[in-house]
Biopython code that builds the backbone (N, CA, C, O; Angstrom):
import numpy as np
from Bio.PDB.StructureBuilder import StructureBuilder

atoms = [
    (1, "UNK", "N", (8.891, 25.124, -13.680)),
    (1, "UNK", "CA", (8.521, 24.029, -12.793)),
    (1, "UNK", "C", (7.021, 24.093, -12.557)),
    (1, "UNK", "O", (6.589, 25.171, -12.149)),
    (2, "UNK", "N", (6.319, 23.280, -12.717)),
    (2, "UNK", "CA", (4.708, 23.184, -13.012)),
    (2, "UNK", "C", (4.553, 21.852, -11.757)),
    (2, "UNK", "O", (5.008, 20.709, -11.812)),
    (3, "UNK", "N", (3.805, 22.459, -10.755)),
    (3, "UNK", "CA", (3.272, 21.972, -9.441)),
    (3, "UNK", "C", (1.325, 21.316, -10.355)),
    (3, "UNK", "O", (0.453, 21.877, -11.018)),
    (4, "UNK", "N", (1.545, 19.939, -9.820)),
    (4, "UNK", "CA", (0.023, 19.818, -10.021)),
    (4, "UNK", "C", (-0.506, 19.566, -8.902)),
    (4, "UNK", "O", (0.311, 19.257, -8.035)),
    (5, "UNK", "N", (-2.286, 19.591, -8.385)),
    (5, "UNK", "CA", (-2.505, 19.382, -7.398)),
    (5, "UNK", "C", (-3.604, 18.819, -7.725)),
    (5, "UNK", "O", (-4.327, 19.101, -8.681)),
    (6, "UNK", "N", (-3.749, 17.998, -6.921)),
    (6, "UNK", "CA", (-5.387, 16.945, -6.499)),
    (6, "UNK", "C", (-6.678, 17.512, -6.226)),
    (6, "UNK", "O", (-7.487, 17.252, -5.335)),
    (7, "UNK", "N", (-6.717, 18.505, -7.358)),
    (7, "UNK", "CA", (-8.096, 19.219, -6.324)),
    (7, "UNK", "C", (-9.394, 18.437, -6.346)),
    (7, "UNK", "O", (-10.284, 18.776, -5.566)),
    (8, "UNK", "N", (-9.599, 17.308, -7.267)),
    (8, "UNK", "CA", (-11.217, 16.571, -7.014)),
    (8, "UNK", "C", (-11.152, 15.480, -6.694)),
    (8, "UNK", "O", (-11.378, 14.683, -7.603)),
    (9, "UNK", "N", (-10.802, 14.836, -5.205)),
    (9, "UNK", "CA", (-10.802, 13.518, -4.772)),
    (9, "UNK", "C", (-11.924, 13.508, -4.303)),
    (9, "UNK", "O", (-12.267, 14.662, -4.044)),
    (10, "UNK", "N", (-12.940, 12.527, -3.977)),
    (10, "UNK", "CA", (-14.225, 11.431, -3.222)),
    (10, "UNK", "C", (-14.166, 10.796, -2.547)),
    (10, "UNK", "O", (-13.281, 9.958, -2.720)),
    (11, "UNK", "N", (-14.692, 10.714, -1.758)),
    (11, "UNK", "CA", (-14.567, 9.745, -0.245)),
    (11, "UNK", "C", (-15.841, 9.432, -0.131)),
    (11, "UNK", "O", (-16.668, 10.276, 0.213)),
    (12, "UNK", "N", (-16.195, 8.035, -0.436)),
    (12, "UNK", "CA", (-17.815, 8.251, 0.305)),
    (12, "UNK", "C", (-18.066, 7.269, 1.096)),
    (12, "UNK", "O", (-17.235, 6.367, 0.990)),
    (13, "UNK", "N", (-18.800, 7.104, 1.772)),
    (13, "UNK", "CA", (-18.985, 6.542, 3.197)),
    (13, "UNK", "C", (-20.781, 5.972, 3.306)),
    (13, "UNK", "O", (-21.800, 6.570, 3.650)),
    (14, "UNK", "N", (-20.592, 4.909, 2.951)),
    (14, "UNK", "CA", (-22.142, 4.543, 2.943)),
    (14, "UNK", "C", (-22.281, 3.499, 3.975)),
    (14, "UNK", "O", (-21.462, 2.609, 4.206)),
    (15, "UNK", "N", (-23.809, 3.777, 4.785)),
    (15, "UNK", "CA", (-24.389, 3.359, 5.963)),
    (15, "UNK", "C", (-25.629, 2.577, 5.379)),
    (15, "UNK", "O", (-26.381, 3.025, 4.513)),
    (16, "UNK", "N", (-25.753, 1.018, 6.141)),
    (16, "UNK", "CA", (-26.559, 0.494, 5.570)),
    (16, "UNK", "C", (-27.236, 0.134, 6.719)),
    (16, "UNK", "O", (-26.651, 0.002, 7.794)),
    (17, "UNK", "N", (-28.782, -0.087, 6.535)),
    (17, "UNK", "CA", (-29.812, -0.824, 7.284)),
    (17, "UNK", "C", (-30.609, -1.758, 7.082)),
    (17, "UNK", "O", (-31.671, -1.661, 6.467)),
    (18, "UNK", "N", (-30.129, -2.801, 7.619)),
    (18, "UNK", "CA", (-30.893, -4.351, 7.458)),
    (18, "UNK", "C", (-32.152, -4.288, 7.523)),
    (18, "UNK", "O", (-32.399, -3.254, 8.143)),
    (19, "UNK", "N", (-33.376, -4.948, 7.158)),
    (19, "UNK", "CA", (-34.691, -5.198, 7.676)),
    (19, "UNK", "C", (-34.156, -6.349, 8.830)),
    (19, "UNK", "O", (-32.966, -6.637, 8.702)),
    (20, "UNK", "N", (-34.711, -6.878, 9.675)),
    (20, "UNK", "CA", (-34.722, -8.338, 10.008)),
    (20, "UNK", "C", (-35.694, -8.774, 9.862)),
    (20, "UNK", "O", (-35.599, -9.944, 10.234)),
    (21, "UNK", "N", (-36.873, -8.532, 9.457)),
    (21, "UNK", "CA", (-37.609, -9.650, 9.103)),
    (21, "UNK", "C", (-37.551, -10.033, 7.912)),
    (21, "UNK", "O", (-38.104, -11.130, 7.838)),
    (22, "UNK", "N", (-36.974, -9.530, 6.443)),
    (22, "UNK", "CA", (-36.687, -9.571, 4.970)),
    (22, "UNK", "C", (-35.298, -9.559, 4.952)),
    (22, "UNK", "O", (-34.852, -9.467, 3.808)),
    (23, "UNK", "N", (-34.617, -9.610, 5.668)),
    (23, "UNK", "CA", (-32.655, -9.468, 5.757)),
    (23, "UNK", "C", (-31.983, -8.788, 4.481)),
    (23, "UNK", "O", (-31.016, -9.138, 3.805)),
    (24, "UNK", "N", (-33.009, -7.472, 4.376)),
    (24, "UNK", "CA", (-32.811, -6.572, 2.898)),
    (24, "UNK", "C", (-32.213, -5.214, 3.184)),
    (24, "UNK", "O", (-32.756, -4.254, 3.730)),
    (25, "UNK", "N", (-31.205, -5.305, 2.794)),
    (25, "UNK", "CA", (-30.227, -3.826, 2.695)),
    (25, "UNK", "C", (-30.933, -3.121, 2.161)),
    (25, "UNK", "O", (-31.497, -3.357, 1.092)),
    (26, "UNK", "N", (-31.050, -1.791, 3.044)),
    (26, "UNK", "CA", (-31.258, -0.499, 2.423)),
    (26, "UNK", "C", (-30.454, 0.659, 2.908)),
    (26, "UNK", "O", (-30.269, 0.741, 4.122)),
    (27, "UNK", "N", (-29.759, 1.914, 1.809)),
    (27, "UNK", "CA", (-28.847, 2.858, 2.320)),
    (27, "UNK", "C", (-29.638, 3.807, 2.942)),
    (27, "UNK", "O", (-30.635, 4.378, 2.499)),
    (28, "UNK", "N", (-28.790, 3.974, 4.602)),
    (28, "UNK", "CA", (-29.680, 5.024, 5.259)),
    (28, "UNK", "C", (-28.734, 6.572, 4.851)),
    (28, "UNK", "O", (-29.172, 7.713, 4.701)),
    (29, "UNK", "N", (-27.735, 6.209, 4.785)),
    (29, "UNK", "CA", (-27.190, 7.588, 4.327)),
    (29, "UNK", "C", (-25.909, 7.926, 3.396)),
    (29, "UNK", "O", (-25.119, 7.041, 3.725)),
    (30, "UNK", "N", (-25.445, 8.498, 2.687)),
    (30, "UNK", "CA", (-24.495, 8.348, 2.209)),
    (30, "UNK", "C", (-23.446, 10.139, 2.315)),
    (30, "UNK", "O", (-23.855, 11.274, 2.070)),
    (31, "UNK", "N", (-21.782, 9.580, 2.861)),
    (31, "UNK", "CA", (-21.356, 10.857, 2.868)),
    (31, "UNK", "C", (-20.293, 11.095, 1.893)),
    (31, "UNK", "O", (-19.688, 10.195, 1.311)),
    (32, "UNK", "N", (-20.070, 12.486, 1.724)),
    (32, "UNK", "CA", (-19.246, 12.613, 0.382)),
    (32, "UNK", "C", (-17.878, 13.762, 1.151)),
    (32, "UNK", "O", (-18.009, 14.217, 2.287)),
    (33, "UNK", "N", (-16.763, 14.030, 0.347)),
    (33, "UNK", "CA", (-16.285, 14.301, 0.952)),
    (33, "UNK", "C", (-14.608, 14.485, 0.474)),
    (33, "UNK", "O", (-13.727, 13.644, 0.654)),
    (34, "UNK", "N", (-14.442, 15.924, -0.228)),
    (34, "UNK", "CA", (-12.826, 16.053, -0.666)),
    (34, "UNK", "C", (-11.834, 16.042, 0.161)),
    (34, "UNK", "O", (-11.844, 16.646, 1.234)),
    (35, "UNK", "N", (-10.537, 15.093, -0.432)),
    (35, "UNK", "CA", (-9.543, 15.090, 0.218)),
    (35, "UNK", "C", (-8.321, 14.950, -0.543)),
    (35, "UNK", "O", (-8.174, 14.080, -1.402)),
    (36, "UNK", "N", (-7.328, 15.918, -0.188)),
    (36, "UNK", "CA", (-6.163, 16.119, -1.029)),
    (36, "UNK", "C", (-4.934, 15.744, -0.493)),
    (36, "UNK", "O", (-4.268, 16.048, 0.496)),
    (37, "UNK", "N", (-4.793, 14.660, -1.863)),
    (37, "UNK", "CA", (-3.802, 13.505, -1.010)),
    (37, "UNK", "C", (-2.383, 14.251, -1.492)),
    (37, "UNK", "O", (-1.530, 13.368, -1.402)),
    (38, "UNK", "N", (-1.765, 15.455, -1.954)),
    (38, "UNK", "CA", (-1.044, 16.222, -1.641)),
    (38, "UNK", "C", (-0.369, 16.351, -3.996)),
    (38, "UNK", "O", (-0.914, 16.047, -5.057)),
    (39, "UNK", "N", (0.894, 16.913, -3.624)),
    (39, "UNK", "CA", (1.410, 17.581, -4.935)),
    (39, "UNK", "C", (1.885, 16.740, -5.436)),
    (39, "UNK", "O", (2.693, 16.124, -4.741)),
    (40, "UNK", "N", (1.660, 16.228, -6.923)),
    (40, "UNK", "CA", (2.286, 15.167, -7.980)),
    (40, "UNK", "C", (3.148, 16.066, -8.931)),
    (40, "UNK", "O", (2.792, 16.970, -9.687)),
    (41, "UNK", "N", (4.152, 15.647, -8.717)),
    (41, "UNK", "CA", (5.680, 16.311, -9.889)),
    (41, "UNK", "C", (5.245, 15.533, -11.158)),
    (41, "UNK", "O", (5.027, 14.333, -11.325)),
    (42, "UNK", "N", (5.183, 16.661, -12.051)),
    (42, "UNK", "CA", (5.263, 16.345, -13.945)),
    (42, "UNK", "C", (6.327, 15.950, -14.426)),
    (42, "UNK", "O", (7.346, 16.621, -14.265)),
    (43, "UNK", "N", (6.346, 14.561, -15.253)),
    (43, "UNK", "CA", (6.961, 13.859, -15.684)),
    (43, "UNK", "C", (7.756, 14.465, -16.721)),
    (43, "UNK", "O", (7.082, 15.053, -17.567)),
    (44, "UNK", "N", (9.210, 14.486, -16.917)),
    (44, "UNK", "CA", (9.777, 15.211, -17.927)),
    (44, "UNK", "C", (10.099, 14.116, -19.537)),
    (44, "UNK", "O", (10.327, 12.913, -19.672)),
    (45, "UNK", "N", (9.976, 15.192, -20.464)),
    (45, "UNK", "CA", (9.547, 14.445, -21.694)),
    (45, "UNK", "C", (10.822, 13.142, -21.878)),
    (45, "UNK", "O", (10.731, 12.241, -22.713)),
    (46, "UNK", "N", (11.904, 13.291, -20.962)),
    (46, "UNK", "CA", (12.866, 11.978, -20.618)),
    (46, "UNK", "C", (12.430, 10.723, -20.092)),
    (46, "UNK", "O", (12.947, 9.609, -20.000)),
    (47, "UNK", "N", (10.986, 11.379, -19.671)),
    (47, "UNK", "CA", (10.638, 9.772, -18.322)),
    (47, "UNK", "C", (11.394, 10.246, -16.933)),
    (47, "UNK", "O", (11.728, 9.284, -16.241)),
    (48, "UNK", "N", (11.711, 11.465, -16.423)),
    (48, "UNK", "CA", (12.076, 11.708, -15.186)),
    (48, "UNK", "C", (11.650, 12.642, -14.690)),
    (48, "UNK", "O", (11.151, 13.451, -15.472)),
    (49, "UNK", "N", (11.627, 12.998, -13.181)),
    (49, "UNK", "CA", (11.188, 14.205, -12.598)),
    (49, "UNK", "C", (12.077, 14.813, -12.238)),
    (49, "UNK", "O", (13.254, 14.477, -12.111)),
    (50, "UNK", "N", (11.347, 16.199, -11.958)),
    (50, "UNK", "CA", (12.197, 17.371, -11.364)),
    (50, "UNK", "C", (11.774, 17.719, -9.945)),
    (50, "UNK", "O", (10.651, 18.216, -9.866)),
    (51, "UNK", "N", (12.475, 17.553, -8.759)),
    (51, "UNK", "CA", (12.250, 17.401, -7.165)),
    (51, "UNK", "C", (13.244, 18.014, -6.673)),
    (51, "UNK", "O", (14.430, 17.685, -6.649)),
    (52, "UNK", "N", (12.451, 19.401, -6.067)),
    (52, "UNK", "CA", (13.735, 20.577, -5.356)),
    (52, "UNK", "C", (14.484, 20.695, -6.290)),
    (52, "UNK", "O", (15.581, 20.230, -5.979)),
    (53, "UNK", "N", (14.463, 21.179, -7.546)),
    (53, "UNK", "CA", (15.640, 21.019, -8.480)),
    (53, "UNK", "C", (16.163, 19.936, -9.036)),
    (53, "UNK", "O", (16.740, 20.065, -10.116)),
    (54, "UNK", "N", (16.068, 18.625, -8.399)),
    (54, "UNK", "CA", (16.969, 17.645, -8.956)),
    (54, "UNK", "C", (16.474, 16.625, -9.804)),
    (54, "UNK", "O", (15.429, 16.087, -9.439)),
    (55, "UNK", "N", (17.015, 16.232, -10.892)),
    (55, "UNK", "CA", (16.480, 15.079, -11.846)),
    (55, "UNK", "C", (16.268, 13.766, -11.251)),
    (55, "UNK", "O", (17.208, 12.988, -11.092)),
    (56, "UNK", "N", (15.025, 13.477, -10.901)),
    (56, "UNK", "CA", (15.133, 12.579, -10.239)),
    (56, "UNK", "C", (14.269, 10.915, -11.372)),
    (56, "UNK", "O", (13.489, 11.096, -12.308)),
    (57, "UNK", "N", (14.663, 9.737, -10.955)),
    (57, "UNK", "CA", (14.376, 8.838, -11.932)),
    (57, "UNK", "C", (13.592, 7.851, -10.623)),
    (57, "UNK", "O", (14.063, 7.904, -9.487)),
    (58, "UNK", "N", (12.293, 6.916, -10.951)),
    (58, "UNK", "CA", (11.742, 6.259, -10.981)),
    (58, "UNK", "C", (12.696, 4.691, -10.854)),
    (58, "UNK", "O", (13.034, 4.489, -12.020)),
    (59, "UNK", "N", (13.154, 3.753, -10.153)),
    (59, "UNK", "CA", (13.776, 2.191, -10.878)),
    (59, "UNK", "C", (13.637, 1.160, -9.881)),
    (59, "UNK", "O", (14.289, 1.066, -8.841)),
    (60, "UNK", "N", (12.424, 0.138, -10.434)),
    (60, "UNK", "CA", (11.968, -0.637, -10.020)),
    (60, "UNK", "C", (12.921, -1.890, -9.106)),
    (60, "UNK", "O", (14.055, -2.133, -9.517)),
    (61, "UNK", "N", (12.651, -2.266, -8.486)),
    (61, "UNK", "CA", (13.720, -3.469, -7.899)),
    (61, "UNK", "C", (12.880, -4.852, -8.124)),
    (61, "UNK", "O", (11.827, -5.308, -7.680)),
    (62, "UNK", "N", (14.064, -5.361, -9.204)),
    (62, "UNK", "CA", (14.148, -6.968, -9.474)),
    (62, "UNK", "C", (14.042, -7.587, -8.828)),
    (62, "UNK", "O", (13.204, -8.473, -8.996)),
    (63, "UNK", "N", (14.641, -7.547, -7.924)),
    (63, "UNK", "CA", (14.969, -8.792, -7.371)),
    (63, "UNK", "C", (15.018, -8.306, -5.128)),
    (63, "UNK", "O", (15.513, -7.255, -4.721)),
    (64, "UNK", "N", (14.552, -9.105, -4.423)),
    (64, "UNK", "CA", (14.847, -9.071, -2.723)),
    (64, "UNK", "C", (16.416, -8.507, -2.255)),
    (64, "UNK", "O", (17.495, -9.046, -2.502)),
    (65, "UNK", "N", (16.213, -7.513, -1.661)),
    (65, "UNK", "CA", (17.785, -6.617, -1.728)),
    (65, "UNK", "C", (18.442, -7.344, -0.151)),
    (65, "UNK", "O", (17.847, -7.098, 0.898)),
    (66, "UNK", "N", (19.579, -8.145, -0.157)),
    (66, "UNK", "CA", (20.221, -8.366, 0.750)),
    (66, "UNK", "C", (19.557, -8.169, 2.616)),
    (66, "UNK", "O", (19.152, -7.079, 3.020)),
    (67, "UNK", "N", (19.572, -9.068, 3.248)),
    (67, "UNK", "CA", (19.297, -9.004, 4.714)),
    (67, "UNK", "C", (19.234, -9.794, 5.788)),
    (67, "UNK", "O", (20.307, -10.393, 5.851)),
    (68, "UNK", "N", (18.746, -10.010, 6.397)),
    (68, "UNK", "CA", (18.144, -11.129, 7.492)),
    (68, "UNK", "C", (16.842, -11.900, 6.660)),
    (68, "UNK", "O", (15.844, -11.355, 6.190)),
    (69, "UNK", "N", (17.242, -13.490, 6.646)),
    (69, "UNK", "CA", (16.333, -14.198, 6.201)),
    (69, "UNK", "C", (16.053, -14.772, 7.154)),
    (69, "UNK", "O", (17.032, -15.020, 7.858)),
    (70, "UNK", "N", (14.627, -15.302, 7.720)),
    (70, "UNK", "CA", (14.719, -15.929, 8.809)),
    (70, "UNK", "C", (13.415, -17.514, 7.987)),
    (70, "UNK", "O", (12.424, -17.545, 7.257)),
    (71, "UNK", "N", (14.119, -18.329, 8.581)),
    (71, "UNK", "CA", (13.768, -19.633, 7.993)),
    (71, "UNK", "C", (13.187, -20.840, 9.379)),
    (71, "UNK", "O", (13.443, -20.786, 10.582)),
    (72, "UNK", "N", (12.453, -21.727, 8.707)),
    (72, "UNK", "CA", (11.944, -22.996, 9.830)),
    (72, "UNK", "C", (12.152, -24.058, 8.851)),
    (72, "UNK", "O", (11.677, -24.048, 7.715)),
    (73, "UNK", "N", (13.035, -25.159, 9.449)),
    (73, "UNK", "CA", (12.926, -26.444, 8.474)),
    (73, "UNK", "C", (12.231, -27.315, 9.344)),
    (73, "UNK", "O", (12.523, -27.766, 10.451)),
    (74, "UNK", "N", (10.517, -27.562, 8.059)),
    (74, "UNK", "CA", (9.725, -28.181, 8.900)),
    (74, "UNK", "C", (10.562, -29.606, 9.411)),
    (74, "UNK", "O", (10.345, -30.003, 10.556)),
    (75, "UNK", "N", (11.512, -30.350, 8.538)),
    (75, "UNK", "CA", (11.562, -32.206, 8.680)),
    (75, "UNK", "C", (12.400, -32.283, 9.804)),
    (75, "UNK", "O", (12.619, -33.402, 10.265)),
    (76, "UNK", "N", (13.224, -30.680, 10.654)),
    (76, "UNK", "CA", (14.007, -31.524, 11.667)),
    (76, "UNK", "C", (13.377, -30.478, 12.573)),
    (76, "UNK", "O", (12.998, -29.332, 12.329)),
    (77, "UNK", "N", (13.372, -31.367, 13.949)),
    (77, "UNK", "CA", (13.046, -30.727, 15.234)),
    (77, "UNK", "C", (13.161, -31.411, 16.293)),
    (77, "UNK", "O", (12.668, -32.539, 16.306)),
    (78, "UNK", "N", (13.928, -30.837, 17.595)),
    (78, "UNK", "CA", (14.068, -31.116, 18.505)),
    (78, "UNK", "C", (13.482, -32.209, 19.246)),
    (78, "UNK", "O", (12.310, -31.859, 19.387)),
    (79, "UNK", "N", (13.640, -33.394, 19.829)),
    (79, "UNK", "CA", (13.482, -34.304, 20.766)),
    (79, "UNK", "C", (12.022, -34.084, 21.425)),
    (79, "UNK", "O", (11.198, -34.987, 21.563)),
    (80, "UNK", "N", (11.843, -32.790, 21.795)),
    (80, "UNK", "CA", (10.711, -32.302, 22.363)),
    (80, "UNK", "C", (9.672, -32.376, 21.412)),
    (80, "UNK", "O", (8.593, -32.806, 21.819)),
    (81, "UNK", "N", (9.798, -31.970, 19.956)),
    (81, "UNK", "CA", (9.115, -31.754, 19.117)),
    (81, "UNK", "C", (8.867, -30.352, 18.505)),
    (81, "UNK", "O", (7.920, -30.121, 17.753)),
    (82, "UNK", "N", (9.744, -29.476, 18.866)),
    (82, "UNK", "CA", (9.900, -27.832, 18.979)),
    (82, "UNK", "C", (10.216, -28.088, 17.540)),
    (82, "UNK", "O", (10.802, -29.105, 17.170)),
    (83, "UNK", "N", (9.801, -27.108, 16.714)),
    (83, "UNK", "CA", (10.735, -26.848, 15.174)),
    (83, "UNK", "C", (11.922, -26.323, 15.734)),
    (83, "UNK", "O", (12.091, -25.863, 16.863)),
    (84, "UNK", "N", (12.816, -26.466, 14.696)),
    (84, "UNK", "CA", (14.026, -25.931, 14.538)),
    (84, "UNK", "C", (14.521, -24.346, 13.538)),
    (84, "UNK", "O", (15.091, -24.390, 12.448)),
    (85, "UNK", "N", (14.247, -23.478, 14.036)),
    (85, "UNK", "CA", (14.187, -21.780, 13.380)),
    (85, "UNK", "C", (15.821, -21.420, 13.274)),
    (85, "UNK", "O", (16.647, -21.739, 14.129)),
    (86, "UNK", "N", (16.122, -20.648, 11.979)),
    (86, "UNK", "CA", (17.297, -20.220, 11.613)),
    (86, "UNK", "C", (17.208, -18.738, 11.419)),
    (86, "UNK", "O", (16.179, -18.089, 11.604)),
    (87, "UNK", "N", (18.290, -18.279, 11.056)),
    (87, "UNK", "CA", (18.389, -16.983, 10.741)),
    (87, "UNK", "C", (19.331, -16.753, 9.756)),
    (87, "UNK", "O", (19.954, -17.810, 9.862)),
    (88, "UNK", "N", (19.892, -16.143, 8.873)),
    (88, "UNK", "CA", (20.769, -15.821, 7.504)),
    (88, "UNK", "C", (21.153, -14.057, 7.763)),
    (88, "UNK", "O", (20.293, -13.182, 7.863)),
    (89, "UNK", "N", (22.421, -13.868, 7.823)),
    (89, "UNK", "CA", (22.610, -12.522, 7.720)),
    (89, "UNK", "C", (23.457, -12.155, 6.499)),
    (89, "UNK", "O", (24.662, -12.283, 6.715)),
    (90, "UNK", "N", (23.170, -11.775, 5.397)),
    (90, "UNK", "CA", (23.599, -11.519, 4.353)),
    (90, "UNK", "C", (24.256, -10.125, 3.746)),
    (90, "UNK", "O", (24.653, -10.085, 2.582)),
]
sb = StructureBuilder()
sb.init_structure("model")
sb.init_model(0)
sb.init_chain("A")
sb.init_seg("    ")
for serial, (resi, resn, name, xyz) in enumerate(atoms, 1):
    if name == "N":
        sb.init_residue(resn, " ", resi, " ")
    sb.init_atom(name, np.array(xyz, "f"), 0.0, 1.0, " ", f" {name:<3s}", serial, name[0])
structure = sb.get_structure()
């Protein structure tokens, strides 16, 4: 089991100073700065990983998975002029 880790991330942080009489950017400072956004699991020569032991697979979703749809039909509305709001529980 082969752990990889992030050891050379960059962060930099640049500070700028206007003239106002020429309205011309110039950098007053710039900061730098590693940060390790944590452990990436190696891909097995299947296309899957290995996590705590277990084969684990990657699978994208097609399609909006079942729920609460909540809807406004602009053409009808109340007397007052209020829209009319629905809800769908699926």
């Amino acid at each position: 089991f082969i752990v990889w880790k992030v050891q050379e991330v960059s962060f930099k942080e640049v500070k700028y100073v206007v003239d106002e009489e020429t309205s011309e950017k110039s950098i007053k400072y710039v900061k730098e700065q590693e940060v390790s956004i944590g452990d990436l699991p190696t891909m097995t020569s299947h296309g899957t990983f290995i996590i705590n032991g277990i084969e684990r697979v990657i699978v994208s979703q097609m399609h909006r998975s079942p729920g609460v749809f909540f809807d406004s039909d602009k053409g009808k509305t109340y007397s007052s002029g209020k829209l009319i709001y629905s809800a769908r529980i699926i």
